[in-house]
C-alpha positions in Angstrom: 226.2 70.0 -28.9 226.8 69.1 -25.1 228.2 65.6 -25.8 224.7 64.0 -25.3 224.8 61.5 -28.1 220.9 60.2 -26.5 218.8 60.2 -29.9 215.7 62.8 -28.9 212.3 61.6 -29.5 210.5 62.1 -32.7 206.6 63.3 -32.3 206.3 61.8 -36.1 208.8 59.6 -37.0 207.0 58.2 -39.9 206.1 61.9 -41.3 210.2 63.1 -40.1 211.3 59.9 -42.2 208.9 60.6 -45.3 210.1 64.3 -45.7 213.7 63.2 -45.1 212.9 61.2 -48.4 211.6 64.0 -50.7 214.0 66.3 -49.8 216.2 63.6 -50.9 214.7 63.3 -53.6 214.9 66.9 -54.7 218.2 67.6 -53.8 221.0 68.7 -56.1 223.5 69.3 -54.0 225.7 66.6 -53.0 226.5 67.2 -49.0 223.3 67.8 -48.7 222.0 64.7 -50.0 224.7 63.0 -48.1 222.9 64.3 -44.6 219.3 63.3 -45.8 220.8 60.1 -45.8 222.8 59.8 -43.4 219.2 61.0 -41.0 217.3 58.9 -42.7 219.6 55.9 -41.8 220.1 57.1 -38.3 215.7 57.8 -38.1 215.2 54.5 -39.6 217.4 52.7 -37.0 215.7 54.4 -34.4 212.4 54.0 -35.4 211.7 51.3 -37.4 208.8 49.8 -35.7 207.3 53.2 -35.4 208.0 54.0 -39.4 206.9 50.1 -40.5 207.3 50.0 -43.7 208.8 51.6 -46.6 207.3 52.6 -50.2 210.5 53.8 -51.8 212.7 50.7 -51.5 213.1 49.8 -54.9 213.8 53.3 -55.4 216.5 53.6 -53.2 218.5 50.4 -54.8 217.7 52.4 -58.6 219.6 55.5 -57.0 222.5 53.4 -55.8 222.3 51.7 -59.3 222.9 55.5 -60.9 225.0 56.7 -58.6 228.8 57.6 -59.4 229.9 58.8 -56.0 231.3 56.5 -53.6 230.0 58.6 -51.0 226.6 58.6 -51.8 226.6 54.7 -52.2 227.9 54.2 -49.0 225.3 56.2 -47.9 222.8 54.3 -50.0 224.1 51.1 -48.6 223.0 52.3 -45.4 220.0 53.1 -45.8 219.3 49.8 -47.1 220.9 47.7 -44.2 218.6 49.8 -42.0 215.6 49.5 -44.2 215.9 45.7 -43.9 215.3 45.6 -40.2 211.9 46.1 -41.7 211.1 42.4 -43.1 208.5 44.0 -45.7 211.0 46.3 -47.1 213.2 42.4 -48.3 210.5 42.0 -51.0 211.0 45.3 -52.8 214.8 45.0 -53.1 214.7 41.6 -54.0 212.3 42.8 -56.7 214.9 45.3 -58.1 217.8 43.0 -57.6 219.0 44.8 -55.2 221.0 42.0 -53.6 222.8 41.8 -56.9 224.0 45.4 -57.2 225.0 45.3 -53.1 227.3 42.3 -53.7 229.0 44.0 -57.1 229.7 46.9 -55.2 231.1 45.7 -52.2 233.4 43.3 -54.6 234.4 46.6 -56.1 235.1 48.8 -53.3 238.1 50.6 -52.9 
């Protein structure tokens, strides 16, 4: 709130980054899922070596595959351009053609 834009350091990234997912996960309302993203992007980015890494890739590209807000794919996007600083998370999204459904949506972007 000061100006201070230095990231603070997480005790638990991997732990911070894994309930940043469920709440995801169980959220209904939209803004709010827009900021677990938005920290899990920003955490992931941070941390990556810390987190290693990640279980729910392919899980990620189904939930850009369903979405229908732009919003939330951009924020889905994200998460997966941070995600792939991470070689091991490459596998699962190649897996769930992920690289497919980026490509069609960045065509089709407004």
């Amino acid at each position: 709130l000061d100006g201070d834009r230095t990231p603070c350091p997480l005790h638990a990234p991997s732990r911070f980054f894994d309930e940043l997912y469920h709440m995801l996960l169980s959220e209904r309302v939209p803004e709010r899922r827009l900021l677990c993203l938005h920290a899990m992007a920003v955490t992931y980015a941070a941390e990556h070596a810390a987190i290693g890494a990640f279980g729910g890739t392919a899980q990620v590209v189904a939930l850009l595959r369903e979405c229908v807000q732009w919003a939330e794919a951009d924020r889905l996007m994200q998460l997966l351009h941070e995600l792939l600083l991470e070689r091991s998370n490459s596998r699962p999204l190649l897996a769930a053609n992920g690289e497919r459904l980026v490509v069609a949506l960045v065509c089709h972007a407004p």
